[in-house]
N, CA, C and O atoms as a MOPAC input file, in Angstrom:
PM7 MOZYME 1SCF
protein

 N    113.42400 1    98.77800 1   120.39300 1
 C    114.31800 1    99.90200 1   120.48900 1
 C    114.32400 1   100.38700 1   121.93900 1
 O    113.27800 1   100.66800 1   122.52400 1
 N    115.32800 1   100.46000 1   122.40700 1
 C    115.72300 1   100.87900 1   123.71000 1
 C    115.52400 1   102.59800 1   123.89600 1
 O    116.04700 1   103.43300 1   123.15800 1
 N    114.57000 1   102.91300 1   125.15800 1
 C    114.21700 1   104.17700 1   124.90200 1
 C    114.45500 1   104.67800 1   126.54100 1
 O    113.76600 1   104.07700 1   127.36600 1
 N    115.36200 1   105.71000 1   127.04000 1
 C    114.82000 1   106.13700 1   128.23200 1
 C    114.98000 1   107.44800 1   128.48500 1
 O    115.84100 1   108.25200 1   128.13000 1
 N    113.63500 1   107.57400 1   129.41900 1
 C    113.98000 1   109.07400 1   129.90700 1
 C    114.68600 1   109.53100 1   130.80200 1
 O    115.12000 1   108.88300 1   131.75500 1
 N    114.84500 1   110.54900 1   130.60800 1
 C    115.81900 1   111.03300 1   132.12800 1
 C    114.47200 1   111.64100 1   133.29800 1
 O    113.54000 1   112.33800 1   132.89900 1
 N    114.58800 1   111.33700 1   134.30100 1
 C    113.32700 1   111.67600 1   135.31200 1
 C    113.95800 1   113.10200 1   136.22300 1
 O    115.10900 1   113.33700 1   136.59000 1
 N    113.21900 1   113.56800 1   136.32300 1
 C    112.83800 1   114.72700 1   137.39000 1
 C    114.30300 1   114.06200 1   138.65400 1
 O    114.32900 1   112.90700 1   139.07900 1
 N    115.52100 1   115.32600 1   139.06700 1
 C    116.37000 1   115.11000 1   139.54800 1
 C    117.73500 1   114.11800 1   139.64800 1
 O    118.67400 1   114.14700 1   140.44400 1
 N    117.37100 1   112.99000 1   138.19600 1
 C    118.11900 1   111.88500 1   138.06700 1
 C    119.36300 1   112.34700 1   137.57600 1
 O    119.40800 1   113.55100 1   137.31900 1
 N    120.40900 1   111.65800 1   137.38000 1
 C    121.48100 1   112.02200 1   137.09300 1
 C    121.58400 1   111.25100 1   136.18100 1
 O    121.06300 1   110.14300 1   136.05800 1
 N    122.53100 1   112.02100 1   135.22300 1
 C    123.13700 1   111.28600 1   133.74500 1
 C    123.57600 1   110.10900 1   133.79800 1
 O    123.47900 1   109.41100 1   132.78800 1
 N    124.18100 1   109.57900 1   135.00900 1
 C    125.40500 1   108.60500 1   134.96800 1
 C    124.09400 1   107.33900 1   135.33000 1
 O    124.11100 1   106.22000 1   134.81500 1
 N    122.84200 1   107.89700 1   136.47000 1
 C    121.92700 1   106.95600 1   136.61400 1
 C    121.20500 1   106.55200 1   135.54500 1
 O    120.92100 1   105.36600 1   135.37600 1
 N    120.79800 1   107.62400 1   134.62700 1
 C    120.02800 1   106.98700 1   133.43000 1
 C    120.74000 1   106.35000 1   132.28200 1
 O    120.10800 1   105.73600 1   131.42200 1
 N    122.06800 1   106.48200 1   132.24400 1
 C    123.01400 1   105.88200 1   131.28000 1
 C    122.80300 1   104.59900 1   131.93500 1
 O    122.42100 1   103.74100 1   131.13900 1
 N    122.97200 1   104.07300 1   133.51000 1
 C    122.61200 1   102.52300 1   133.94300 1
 C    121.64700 1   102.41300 1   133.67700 1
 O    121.50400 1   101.24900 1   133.30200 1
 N    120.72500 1   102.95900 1   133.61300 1
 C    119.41800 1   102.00800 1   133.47400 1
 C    119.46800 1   101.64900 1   131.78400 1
 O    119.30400 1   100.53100 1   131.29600 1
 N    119.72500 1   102.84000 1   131.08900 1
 C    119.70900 1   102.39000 1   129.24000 1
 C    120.44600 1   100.71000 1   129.27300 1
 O    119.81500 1    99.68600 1   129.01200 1
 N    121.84700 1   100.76800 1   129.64200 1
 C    122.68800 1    99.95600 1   129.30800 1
 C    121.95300 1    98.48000 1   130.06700 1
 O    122.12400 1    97.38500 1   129.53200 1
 N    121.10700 1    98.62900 1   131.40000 1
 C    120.63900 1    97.16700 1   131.23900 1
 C    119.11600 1    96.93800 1   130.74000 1
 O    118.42400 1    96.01400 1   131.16900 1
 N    118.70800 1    97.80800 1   129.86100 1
 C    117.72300 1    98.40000 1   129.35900 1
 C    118.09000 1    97.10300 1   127.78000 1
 O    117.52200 1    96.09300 1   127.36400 1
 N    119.43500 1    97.97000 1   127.31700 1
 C    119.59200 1    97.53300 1   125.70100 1
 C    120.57700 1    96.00200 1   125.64300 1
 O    121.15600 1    95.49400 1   124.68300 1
 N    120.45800 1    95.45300 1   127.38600 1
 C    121.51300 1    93.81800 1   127.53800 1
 C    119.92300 1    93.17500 1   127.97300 1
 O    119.83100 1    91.97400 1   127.71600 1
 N    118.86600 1    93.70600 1   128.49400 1
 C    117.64400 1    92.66300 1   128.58100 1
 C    117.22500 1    92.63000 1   127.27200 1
 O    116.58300 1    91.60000 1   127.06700 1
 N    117.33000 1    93.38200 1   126.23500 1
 C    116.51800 1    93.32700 1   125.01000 1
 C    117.43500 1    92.73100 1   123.94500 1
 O    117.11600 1    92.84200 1   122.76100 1
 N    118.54900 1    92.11100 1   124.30100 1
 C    119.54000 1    91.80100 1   123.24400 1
 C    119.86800 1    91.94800 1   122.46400 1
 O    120.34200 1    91.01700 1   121.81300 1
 N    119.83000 1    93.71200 1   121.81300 1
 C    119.96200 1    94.21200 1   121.21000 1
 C    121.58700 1    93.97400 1   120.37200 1
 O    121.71600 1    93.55700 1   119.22100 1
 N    122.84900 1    94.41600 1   121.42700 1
 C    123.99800 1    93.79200 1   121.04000 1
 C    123.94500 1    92.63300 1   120.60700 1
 O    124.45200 1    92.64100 1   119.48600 1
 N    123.50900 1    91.34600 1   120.95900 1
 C    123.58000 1    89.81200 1   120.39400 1
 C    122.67700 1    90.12000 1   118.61200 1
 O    123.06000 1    89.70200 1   117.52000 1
 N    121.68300 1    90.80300 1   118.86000 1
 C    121.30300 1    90.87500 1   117.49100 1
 C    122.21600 1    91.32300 1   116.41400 1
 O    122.53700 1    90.71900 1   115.39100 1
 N    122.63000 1    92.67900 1   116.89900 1
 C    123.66500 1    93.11800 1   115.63800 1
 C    125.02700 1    92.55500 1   115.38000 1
 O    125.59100 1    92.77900 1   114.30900 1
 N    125.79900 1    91.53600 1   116.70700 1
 C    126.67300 1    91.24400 1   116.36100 1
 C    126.04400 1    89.84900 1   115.45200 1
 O    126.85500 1    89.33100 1   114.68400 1
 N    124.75700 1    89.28800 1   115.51200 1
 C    124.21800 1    88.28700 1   114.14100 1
 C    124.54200 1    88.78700 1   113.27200 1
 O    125.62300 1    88.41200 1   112.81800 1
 N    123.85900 1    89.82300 1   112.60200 1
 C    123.26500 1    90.33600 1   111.58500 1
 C    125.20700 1    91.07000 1   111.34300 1
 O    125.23100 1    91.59500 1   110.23000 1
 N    126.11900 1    91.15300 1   111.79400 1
 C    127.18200 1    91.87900 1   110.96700 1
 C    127.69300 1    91.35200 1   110.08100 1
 O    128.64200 1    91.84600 1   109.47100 1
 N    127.04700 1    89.97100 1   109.75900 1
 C    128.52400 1    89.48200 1   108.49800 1
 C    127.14900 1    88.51100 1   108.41400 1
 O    126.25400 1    88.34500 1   109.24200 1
 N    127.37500 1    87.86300 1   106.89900 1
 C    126.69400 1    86.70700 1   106.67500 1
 C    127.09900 1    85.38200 1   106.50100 1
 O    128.12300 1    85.00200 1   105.93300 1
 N    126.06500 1    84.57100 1   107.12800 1
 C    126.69600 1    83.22900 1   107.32800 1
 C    125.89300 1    82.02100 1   106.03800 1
 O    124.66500 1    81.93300 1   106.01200 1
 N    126.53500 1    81.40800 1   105.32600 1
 C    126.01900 1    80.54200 1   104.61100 1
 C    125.03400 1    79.50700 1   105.35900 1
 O    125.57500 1    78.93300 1   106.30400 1
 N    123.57300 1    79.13100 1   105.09400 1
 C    123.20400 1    78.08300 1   105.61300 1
 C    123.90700 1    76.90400 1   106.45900 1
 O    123.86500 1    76.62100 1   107.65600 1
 N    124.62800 1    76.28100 1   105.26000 1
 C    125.63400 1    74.92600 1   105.83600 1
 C    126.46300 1    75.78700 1   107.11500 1
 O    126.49000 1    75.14100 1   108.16200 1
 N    127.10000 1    77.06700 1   107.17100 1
 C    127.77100 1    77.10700 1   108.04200 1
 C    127.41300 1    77.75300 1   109.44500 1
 O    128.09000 1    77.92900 1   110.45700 1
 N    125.67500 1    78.13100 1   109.02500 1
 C    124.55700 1    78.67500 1   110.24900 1
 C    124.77800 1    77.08900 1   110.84000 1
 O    125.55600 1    76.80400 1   111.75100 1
 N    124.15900 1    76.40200 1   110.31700 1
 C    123.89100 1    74.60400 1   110.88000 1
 C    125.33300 1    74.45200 1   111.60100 1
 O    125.32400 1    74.43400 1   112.83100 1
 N    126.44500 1    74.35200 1   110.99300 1
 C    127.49300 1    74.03400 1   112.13400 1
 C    127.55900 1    74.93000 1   113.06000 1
 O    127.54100 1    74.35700 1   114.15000 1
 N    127.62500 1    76.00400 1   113.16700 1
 C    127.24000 1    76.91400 1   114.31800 1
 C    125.95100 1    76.52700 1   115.62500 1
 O    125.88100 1    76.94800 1   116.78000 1
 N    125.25400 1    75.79400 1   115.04800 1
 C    124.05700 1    75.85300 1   116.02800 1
 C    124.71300 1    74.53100 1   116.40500 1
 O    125.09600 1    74.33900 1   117.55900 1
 N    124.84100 1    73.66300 1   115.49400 1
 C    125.25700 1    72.25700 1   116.36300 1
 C    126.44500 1    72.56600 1   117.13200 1
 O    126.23500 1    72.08900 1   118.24700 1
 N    127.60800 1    73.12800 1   117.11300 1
 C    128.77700 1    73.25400 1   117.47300 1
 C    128.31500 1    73.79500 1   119.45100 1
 O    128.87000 1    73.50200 1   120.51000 1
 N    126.83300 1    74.83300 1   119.07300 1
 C    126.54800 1    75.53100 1   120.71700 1
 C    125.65400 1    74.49700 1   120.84800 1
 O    124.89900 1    74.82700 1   121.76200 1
 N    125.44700 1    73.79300 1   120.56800 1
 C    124.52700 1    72.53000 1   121.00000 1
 C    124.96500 1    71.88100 1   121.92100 1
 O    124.50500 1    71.67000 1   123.04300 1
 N    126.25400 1    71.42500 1   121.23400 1
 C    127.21900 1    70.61800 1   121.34900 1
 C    127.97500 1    70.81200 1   122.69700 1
 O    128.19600 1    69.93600 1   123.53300 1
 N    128.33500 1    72.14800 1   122.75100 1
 C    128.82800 1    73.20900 1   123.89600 1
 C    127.92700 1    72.91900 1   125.50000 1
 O    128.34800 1    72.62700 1   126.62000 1
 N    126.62200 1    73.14600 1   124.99700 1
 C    125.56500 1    73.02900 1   125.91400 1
 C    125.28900 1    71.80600 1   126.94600 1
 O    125.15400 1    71.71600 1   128.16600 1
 N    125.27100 1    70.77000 1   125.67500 1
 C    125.11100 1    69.45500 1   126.52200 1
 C    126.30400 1    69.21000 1   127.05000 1
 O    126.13800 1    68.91600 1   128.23300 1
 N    127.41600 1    69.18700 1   126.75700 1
 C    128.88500 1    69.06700 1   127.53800 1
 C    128.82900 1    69.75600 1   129.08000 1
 O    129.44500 1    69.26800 1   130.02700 1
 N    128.03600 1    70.90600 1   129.17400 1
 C    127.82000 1    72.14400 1   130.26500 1
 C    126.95700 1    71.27400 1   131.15200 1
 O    127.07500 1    71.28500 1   132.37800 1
 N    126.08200 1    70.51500 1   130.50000 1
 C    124.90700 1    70.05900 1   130.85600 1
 C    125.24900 1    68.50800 1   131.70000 1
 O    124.55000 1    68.20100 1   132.66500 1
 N    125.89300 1    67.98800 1   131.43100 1
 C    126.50900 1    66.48900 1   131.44900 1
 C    127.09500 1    66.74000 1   133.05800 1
 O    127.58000 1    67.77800 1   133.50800 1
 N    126.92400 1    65.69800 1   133.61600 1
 C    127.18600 1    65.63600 1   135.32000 1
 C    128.76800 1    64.85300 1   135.22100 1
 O    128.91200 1    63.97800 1   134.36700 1
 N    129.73900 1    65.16100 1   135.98800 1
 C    131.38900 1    65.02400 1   135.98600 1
 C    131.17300 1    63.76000 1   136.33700 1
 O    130.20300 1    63.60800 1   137.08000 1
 N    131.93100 1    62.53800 1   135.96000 1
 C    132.29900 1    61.40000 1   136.62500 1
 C    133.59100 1    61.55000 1   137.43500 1
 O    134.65200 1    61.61400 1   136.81400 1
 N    133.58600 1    61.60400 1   138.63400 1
 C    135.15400 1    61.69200 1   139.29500 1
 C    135.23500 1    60.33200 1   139.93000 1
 O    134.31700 1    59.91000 1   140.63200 1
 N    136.13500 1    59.76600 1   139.73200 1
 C    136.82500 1    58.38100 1   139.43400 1
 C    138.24300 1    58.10500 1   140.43700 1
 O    138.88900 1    57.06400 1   140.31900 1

């Protein structure tokens, strides 16, 4: 859980930056957009292969020809 204080002379707008890369290091958003809908097994598995899939393509060195 993402927690911050406000310090001695800080300003609102500074401690609102620090929360917001506070609650994107803890991946808080990536968690709940998981958890909003449910995914059937079989269609968790195509999901992971599909960014797998994504990855090694990212990963793969260009042949220019």
């Amino acid at each position: 859980m993402a927690e911050v204080t406000i310090q001695d002379g800080e300003s609102l707008e500074a401690a609102l930056r620090r929360f917001k890369r506070k609650v994107q290091q803890e991946d808080i958003i990536k968690e709940i957009k998981r958890h909003s809908y449910y995914l059937k097994p079989g269609e968790k598995k195509r999901v992971k292969a599909a960014l797998a899939r994504k990855r090694n393509r990212k990963k793969r060195p260009r042949d220019f020809e």
